[in-house]
C-alpha positions as CSV (number, residue, x, y, z in Angstrom):
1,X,15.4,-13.9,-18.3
2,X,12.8,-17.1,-17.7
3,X,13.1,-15.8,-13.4
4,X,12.1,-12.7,-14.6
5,X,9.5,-13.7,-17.1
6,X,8.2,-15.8,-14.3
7,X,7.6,-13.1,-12.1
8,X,5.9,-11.1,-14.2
9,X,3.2,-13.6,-14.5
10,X,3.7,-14.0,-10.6
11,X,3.3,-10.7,-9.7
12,X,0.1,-10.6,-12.2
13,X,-1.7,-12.3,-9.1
14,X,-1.8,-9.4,-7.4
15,X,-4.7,-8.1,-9.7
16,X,-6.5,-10.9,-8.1
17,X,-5.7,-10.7,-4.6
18,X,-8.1,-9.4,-3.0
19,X,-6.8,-7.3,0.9
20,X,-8.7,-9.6,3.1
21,X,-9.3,-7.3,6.2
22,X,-11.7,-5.4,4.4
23,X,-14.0,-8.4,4.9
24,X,-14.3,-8.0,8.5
25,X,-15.6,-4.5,7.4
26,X,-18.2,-6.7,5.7
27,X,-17.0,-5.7,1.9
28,X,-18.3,-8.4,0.3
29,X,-15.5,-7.2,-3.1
30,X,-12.6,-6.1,-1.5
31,X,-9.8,-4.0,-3.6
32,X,-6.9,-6.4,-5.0
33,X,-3.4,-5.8,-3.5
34,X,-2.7,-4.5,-7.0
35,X,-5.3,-1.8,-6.5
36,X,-3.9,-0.7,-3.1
37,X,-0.5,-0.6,-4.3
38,X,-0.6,1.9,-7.5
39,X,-2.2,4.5,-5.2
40,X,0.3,3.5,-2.6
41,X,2.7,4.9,-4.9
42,X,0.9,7.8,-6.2
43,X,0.3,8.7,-2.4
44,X,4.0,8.2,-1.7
45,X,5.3,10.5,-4.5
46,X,2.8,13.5,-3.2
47,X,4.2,12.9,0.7
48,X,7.8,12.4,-0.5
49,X,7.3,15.8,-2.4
50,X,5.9,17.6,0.1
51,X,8.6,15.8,2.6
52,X,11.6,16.7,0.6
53,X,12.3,13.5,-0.2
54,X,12.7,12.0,-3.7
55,X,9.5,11.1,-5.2
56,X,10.1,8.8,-7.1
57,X,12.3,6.4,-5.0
58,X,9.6,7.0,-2.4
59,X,6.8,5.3,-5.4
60,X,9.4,2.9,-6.5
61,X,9.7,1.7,-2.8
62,X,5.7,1.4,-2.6
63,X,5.1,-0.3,-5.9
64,X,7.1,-3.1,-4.3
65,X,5.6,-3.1,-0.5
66,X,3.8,-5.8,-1.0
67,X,5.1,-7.9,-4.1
68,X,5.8,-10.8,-1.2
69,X,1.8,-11.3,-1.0
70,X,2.2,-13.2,-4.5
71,X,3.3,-16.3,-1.8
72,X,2.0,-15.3,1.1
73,X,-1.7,-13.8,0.4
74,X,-2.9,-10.9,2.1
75,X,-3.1,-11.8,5.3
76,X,-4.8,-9.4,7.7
77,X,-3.4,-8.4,11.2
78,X,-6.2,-11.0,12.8
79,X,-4.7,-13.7,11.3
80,X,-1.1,-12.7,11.7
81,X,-1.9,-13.3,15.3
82,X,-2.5,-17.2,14.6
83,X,0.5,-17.7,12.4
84,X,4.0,-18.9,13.9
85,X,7.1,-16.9,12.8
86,X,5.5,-14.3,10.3
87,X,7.7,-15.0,7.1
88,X,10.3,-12.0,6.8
89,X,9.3,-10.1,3.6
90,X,12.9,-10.3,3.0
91,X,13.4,-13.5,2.6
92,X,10.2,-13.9,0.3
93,X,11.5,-11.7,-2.0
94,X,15.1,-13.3,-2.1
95,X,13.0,-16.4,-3.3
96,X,11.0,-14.4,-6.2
97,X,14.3,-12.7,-7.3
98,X,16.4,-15.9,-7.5
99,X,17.5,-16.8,-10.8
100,X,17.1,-13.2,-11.8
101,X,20.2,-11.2,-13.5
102,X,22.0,-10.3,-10.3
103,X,22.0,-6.5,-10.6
104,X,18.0,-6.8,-10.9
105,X,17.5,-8.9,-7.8
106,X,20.3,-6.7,-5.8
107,X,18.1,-3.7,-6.5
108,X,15.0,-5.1,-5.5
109,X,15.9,-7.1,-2.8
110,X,17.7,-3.4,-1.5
111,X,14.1,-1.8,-1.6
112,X,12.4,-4.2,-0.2
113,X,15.0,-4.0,2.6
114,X,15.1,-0.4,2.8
115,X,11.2,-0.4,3.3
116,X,11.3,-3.0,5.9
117,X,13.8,-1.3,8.1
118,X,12.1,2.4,8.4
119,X,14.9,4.3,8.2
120,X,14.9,6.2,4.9
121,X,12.6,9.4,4.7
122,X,11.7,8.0,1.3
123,X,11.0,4.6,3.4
124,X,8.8,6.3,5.8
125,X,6.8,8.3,2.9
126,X,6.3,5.4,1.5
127,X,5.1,3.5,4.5
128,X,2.3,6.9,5.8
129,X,1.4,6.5,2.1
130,X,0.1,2.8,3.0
131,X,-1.5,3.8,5.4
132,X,-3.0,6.8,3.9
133,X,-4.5,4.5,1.3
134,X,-5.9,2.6,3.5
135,X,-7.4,5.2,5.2
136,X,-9.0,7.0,1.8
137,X,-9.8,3.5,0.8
138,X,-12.1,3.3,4.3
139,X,-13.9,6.3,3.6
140,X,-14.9,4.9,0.3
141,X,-16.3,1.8,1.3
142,X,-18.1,3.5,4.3
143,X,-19.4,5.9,2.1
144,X,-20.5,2.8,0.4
145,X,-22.3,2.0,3.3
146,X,-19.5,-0.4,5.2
147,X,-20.1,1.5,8.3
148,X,-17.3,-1.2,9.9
149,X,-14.8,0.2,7.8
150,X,-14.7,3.1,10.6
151,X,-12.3,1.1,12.5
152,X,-9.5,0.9,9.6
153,X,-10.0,4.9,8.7
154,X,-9.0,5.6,12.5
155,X,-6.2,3.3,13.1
156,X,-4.6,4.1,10.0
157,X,-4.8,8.1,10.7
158,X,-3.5,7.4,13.6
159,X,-0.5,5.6,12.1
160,X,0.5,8.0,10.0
161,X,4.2,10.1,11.4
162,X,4.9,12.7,8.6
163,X,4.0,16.1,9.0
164,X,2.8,15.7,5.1
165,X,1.0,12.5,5.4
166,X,-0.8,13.6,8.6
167,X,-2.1,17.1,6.7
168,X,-3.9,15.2,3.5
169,X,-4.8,13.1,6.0
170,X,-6.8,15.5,7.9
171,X,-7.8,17.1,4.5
172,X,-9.1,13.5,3.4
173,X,-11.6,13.5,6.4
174,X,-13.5,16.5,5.6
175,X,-13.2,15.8,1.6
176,X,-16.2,13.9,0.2
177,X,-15.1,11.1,-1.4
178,X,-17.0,12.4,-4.7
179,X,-15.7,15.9,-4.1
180,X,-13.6,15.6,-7.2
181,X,-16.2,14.5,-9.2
182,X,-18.1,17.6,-8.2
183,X,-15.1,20.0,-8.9
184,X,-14.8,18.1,-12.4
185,X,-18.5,18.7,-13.5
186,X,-18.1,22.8,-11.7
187,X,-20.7,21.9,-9.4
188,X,-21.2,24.0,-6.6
189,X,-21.1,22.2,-3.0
């Protein structure tokens, strides 16, 4: 149980890890990767839903998506460019899970597998859902006045494959991001 215990606290560096394209966008306090992923997973168990998929495999395949970024940091698709041989997520988390009762590590090393390769409907719910997020997460900061953040709200619509995914999507974009809030307080507008 000490590999486990140990990534518990490893994968409590998440909370801190902040998603480093957002800087570009000139978001001075980016989200953490920890952020991202819980509504990553929320988003994946609506599209899996919707999809016909199972929910909560769909979640339990985006709470995990980026668990690698514990030894890697966030790095954003600028700096991908610049790094040789980008490390196989894979093979990151065959390192975390090592040591780990060998049932556990099977089972996480077979999701992290299964989200790589893209084949699973619950794989590709979980993957628009990424994107998704990033995408609502773009309106909030350029509602926030990050007008950059533009650039990350189109590219990840336009990234998104499920029939789902693409429909909140659209929805998303003529929602105001405090819309709910309004609903809440039975504002009108």
């Amino acid at each position: 149980m000490k590999a486990v215990a140990r990534f518990l606290f490893e994968a409590g560096t998440l909370k801190q890890t902040k998603r480093t394209g957002w800087w570009m966008a000139g978001v001075k306090d980016p989200e953490s990767v920890a952020d991202h992923s819980w509504r990553t997973s929320l988003i994946a168990t609506i599209i899996a839903k919707l999809e016909g998929a199972d929910p909560a495999r769909a979640a339990f395949l985006a709470v995990w998506h980026d668990s690698q970024e514990t030894r890697t940091g966030d790095v954003n698709h600028l700096g991908k460019k610049y790094t040789e041989g980008e490390a196989d997520p894979r093979d990151i988390t065959a390192d975390q899970v090592s040591g780990m009762p060998e049932g556990l590590a099977q089972v996480v090393q077979e999701l992290v597998a299964e989200y790589e390769a893209k084949e699973s409907l619950e794989a590709v719910c979980a993957r628009d859902a990424d994107k998704l997020e990033c995408m609502i997460q773009g309106i909030e900061y350029r509602d926030q006045g990050y007008v950059n953040a533009q650039r990350w709200i189109d590219n990840s619509r336009g990234r998104i494959v499920t029939k789902s995914g693409q429909a909140i999507a659209d929805t998303v974009l003529e929602t105001g991001s405090l819309d709910w809030l309004r609903a809440a307080m039975g504002e009108k507008g």
